[in-house]
C-alpha positions as CSV (number, residue, x, y, z in Angstrom):
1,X,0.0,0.0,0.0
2,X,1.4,3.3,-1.1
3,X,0.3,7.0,0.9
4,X,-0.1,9.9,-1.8
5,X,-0.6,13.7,-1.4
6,X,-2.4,15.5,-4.0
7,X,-5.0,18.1,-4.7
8,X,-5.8,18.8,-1.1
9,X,-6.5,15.4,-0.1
10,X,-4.4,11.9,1.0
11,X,-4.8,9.0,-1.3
12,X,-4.4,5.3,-0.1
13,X,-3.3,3.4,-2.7
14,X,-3.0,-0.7,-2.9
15,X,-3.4,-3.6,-5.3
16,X,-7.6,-3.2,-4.5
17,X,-8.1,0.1,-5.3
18,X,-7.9,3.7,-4.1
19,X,-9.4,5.7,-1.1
20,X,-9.1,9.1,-1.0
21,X,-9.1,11.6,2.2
22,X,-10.2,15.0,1.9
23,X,-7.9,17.8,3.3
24,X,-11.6,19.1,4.5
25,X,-11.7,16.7,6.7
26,X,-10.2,17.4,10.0
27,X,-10.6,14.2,11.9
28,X,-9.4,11.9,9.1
29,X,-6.4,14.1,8.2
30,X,-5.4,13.5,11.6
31,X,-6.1,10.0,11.6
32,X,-4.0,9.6,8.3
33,X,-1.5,11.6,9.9
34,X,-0.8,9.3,12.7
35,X,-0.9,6.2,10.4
36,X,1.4,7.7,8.2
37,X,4.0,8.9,11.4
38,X,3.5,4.9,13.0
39,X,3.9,2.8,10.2
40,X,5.8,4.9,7.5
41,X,9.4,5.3,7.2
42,X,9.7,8.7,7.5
43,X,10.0,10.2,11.0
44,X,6.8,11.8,13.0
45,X,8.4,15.5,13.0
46,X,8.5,15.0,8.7
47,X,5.0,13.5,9.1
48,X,3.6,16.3,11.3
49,X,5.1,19.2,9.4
50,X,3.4,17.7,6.0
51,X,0.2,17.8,7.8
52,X,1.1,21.2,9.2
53,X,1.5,20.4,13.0
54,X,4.4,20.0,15.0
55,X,6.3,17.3,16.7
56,X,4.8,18.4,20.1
57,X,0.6,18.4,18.5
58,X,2.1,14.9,16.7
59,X,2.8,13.2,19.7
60,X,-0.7,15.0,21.8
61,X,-2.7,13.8,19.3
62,X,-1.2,10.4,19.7
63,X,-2.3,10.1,23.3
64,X,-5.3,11.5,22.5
65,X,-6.2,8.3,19.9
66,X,-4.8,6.0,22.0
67,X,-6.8,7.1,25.1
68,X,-9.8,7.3,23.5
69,X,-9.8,6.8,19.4
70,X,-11.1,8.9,16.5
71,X,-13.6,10.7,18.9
72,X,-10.6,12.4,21.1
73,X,-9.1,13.8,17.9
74,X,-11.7,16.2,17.2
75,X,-10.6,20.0,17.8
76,X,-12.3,21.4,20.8
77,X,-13.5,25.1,21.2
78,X,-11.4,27.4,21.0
79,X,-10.8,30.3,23.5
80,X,-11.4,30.7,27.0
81,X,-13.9,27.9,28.3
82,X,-16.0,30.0,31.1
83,X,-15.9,33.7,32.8
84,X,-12.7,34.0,33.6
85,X,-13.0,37.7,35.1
86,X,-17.0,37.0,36.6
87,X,-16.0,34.5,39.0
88,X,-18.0,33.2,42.0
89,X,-16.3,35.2,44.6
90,X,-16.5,38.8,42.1
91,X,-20.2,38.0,41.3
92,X,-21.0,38.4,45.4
93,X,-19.1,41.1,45.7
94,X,-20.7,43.0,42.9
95,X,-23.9,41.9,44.6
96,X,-22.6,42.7,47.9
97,X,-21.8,46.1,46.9
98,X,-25.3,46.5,45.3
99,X,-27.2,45.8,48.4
100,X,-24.9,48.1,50.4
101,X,-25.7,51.0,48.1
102,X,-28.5,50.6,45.6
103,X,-27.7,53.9,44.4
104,X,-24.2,53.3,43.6
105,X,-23.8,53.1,39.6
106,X,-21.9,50.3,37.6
107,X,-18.8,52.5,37.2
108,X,-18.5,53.5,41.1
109,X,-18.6,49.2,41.4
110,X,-16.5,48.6,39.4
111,X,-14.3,51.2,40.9
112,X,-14.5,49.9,44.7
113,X,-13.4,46.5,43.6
114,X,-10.8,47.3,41.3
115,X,-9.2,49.8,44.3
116,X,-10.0,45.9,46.7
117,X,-7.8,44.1,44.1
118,X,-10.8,42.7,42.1
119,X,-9.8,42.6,38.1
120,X,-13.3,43.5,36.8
121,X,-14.9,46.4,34.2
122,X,-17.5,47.9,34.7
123,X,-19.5,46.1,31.3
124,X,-19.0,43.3,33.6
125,X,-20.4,44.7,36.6
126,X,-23.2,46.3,34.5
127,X,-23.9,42.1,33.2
128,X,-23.7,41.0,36.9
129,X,-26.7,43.6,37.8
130,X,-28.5,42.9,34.9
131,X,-28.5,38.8,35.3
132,X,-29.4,39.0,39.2
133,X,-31.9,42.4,38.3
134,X,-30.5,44.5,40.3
135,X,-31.1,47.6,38.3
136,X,-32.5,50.6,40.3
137,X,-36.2,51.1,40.1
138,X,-37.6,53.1,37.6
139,X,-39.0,56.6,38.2
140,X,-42.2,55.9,37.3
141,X,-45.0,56.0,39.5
142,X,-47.4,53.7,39.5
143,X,-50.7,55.8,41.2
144,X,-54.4,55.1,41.6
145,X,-55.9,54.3,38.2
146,X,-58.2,57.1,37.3
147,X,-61.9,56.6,37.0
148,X,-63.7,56.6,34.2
149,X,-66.9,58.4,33.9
């Protein structure tokens, strides 16, 4: 069996046919990858590279197969994976604040914790109040309906 690259894709090749991979395809691109780095004669690091990672993501994704097969080589999300700024502890004191002065505004918050060693902005703050509704009262006054005649 012979392993081809061409035209954005990896072609198996052998006396029974052909199967090709395309380079769309995220999961089997890996997959090929790691065939290609176990059983070929080239080394992993030339095998990575050709598939655009490096030695290091080679040998991750290697674990990754053989802890838990195809389904552990899918890509993850991306970016940070919950409120990193709005923790547990921030989200009280926010709420703390709040209760001790209703009157006080997002930005005056925000302020107080950030001079208490609290990394937090004031949009944040301003989200806190919001979720827990917090938000001042409005101004309107609700009076006696008036009668109709």
């Amino acid at each position: 069996m012979t392993i081809e690259h061409r035209d954005k894709a990896v072609v198996f090749a052998g006396p029974g046919g052909t199967f090709t991979i395309s380079e769309s395809d995220e999961l089997g691109q890996k997959l090929c990858m790691l065939i290609e780095g176990e059983c070929g004669d080239e080394s992993c690091e030339e095998v990575a590279g050709r598939y655009g990672y490096g030695k290091a993501r080679y040998f991750q994704l290697r674990a990754a197969f053989e802890a838990g097969g195809t389904a552990r080589l899918a890509s993850g999300k991306r970016g940070p994976k919950g409120c990193y700024r709005r923790t547990g502890e921030v989200t009280r004191q926010i709420i703390r604040c709040r209760f001790l002065d209703p009157k006080a505004s997002p930005e005056v918050i925000g302020q107080k914790l950030r001079q208490d060693g609290w990394p937090i902005g004031d949009r944040s703050v301003t989200r806190v109040i919001t979720e827990y509704g917090l938000q001042k009262k409005s101004s309107i006054h609700a009076g006696p309906t008036p009668r109709r005649k």
